[in-house]
N, CA, C and O of each residue as an XYZ file, in Angstrom:
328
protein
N      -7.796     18.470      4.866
C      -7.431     18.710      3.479
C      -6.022     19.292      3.430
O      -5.599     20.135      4.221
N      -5.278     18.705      2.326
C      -3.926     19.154      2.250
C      -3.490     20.149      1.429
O      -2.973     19.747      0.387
N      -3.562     21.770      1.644
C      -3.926     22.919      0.946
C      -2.428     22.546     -0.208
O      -2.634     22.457     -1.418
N      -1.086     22.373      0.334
C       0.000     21.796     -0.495
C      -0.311     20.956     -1.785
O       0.492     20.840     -2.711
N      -1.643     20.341     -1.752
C      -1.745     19.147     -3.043
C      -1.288     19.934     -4.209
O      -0.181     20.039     -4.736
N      -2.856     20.648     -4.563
C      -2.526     21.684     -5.834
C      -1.604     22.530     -6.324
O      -1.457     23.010     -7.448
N      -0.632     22.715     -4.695
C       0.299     24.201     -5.506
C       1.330     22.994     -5.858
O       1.568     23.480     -6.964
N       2.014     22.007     -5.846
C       3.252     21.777     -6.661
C       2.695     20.387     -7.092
O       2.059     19.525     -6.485
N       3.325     20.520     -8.777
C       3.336     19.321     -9.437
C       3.842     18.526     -9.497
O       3.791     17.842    -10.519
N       4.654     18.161     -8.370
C       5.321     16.544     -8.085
C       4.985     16.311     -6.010
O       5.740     15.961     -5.102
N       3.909     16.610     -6.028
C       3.476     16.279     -4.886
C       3.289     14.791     -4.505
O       2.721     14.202     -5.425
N       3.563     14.020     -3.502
C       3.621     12.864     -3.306
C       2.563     12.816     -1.776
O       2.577     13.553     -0.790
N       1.749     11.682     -2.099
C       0.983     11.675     -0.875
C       2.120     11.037      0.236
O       3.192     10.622     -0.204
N       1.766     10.975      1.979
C       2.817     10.764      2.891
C       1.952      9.391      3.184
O       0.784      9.132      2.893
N       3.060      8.522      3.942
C       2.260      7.507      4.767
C       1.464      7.777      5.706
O       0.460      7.084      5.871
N       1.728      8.759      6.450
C       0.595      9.475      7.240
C      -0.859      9.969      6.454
O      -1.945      9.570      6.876
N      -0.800     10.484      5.783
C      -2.155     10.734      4.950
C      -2.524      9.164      4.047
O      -3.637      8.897      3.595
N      -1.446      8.376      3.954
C      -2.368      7.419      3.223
C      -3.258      6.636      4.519
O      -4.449      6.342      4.416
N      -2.717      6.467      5.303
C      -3.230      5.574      6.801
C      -4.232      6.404      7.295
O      -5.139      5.907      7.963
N      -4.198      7.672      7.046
C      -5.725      8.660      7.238
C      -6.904      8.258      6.570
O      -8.039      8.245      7.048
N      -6.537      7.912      5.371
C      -8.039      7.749      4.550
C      -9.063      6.408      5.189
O      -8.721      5.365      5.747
N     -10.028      6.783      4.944
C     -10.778      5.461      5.393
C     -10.750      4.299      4.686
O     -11.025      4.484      3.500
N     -10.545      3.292      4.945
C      -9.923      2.135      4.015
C     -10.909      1.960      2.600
O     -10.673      1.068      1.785
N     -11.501      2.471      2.511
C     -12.596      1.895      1.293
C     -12.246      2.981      0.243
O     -12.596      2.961     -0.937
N     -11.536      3.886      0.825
C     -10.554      4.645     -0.070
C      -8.752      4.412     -0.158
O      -8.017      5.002     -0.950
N      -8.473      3.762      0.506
C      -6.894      2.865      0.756
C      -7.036      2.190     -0.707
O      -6.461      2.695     -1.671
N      -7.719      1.185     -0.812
C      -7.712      0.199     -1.445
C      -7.771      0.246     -3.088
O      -7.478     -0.695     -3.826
N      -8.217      1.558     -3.499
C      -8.674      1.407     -4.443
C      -7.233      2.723     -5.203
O      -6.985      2.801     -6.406
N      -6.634      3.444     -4.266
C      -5.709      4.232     -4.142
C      -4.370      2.948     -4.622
O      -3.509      2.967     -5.501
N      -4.624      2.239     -3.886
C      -3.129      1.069     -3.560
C      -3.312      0.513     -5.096
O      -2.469      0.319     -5.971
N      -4.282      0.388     -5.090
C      -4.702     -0.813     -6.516
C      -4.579      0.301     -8.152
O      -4.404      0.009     -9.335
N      -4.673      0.932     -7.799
C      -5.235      1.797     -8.583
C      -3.985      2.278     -9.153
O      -3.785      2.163    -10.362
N      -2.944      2.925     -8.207
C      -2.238      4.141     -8.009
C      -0.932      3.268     -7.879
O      -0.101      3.555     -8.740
N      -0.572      2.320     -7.052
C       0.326      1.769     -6.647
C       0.820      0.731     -7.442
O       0.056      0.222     -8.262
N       1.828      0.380     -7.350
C       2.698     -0.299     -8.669
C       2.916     -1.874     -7.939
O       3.437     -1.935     -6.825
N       2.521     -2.996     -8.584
C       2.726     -4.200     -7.679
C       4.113     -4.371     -8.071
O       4.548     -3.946     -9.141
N       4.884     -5.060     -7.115
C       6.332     -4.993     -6.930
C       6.827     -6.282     -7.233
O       7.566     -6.575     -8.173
N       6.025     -7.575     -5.729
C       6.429     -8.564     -5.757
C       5.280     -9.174     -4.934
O       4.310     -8.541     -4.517
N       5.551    -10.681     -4.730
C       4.506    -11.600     -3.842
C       5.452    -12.647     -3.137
O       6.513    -13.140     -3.522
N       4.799    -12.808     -2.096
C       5.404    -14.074     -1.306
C       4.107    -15.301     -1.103
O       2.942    -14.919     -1.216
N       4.395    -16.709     -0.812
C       3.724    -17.375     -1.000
C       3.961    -17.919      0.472
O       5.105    -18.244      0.791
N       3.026    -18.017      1.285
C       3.140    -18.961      2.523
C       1.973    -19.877      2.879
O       0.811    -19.633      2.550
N       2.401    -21.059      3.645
C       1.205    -22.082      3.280
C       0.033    -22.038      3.764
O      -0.606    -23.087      3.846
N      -0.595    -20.647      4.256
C      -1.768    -20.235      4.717
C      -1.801    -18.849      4.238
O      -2.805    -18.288      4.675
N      -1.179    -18.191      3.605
C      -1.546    -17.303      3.114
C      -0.531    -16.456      2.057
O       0.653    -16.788      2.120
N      -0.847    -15.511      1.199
C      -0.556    -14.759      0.308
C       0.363    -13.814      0.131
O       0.375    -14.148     -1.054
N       1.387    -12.688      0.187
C       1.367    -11.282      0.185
C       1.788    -11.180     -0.762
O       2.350    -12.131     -1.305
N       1.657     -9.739     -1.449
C       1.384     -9.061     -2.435
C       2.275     -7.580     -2.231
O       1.448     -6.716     -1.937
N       3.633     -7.004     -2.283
C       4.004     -5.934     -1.753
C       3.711     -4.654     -3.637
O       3.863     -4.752     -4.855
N       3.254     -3.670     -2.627
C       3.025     -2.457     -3.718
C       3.432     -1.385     -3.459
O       3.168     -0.797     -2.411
N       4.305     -0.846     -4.573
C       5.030      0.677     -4.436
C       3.907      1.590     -4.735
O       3.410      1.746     -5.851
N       3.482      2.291     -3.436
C       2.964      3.074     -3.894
C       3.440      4.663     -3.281
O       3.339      4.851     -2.068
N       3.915      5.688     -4.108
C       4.754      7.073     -4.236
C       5.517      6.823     -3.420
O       6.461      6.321     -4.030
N       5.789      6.848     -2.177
C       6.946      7.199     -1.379
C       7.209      5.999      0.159
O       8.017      6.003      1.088
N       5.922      4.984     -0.282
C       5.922      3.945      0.938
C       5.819      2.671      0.286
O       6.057      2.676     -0.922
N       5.484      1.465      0.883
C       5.232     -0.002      0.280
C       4.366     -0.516      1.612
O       4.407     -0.739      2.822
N       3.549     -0.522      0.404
C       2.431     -1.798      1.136
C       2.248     -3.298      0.940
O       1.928     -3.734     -0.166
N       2.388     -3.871      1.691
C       2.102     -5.108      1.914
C       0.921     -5.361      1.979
O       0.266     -4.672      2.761
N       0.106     -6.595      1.071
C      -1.348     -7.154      1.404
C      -1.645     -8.304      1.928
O      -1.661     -9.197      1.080
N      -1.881     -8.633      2.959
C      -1.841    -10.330      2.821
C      -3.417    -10.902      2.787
O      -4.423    -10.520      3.384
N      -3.141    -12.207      1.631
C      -4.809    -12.438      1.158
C      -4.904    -13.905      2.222
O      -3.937    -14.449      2.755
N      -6.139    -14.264      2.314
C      -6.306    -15.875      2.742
C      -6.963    -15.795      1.456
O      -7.744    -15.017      0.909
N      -6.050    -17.457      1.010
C      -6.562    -18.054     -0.324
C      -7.989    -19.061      0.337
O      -8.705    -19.431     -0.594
N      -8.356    -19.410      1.358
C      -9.558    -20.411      1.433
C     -10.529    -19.072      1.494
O     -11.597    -19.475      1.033
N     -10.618    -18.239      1.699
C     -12.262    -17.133      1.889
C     -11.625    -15.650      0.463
O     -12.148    -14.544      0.325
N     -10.521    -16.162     -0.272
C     -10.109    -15.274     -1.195
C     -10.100    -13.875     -0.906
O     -10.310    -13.105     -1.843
N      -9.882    -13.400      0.284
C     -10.117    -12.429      0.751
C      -8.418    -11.622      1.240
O      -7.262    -12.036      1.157
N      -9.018    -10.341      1.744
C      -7.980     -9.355      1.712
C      -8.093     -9.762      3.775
O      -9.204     -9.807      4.302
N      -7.013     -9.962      4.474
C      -7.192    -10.329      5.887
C      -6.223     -9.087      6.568
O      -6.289     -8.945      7.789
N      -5.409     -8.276      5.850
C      -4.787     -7.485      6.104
C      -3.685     -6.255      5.357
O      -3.628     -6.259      4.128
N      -2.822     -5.212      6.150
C      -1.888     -4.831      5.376
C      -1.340     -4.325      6.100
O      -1.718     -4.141      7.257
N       0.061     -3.835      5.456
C       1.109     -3.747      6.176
C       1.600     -2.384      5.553
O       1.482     -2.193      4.342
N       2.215     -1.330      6.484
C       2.301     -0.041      5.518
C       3.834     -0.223      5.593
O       4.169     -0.873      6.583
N       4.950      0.222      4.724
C       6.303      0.246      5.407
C       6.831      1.895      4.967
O       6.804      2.370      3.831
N       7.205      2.427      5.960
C       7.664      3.876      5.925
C       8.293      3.938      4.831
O       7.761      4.368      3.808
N      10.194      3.284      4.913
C      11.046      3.815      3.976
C      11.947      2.166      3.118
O      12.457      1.094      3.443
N      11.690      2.846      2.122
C      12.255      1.873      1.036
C      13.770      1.339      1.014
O      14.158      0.474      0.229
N      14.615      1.998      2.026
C      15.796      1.371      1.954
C      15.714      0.236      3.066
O      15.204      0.538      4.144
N      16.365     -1.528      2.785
C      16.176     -2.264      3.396
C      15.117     -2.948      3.879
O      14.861     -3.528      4.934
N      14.386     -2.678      2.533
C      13.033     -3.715      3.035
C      13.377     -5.255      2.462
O      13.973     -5.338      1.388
N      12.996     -6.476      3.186
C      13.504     -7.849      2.702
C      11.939     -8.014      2.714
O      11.053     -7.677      3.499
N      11.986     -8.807      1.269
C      11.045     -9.099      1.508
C      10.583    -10.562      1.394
O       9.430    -10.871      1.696
């Protein structure tokens, strides 16, 4: 537990604590919380990049089983191509 949450009101979760949570709490954090940015289209699969507070996640879906097959965390926002 991160005793820091409560005492300041512009607290930002870290990529380290987001990659802590157990994914069935990732997901709903990313979706939820996180701002969709942009998507790329490739001919087997999807991505989906999301700002979420201080990192960007990448999702990549397979469109034949519509499913979530992975993600990608990226530390820092300067120089990401996407």
């Amino acid at each position: 537990m991160d005793l820091n949450r409560g005492k300041f009101p512009f607290y930002y979760m870290t990529l380290y604590e987001f990659k802590s949570l157990p994914e069935q709490e990732q997901y709903p954090k990313l979706f939820n919380e996180g701002e969709f940015t942009t998507y790329r289209l490739e001919p087997n699969a999807r991505f989906a990049l999301y700002d979420l507070e201080k990192f960007f996640v990448e999702v990549e879906y397979e469109p034949k089983s519509n499913k979530i097959v992975n993600k990608f965390c990226r530390w820092s926002k300067i120089g990401v191509i996407f």
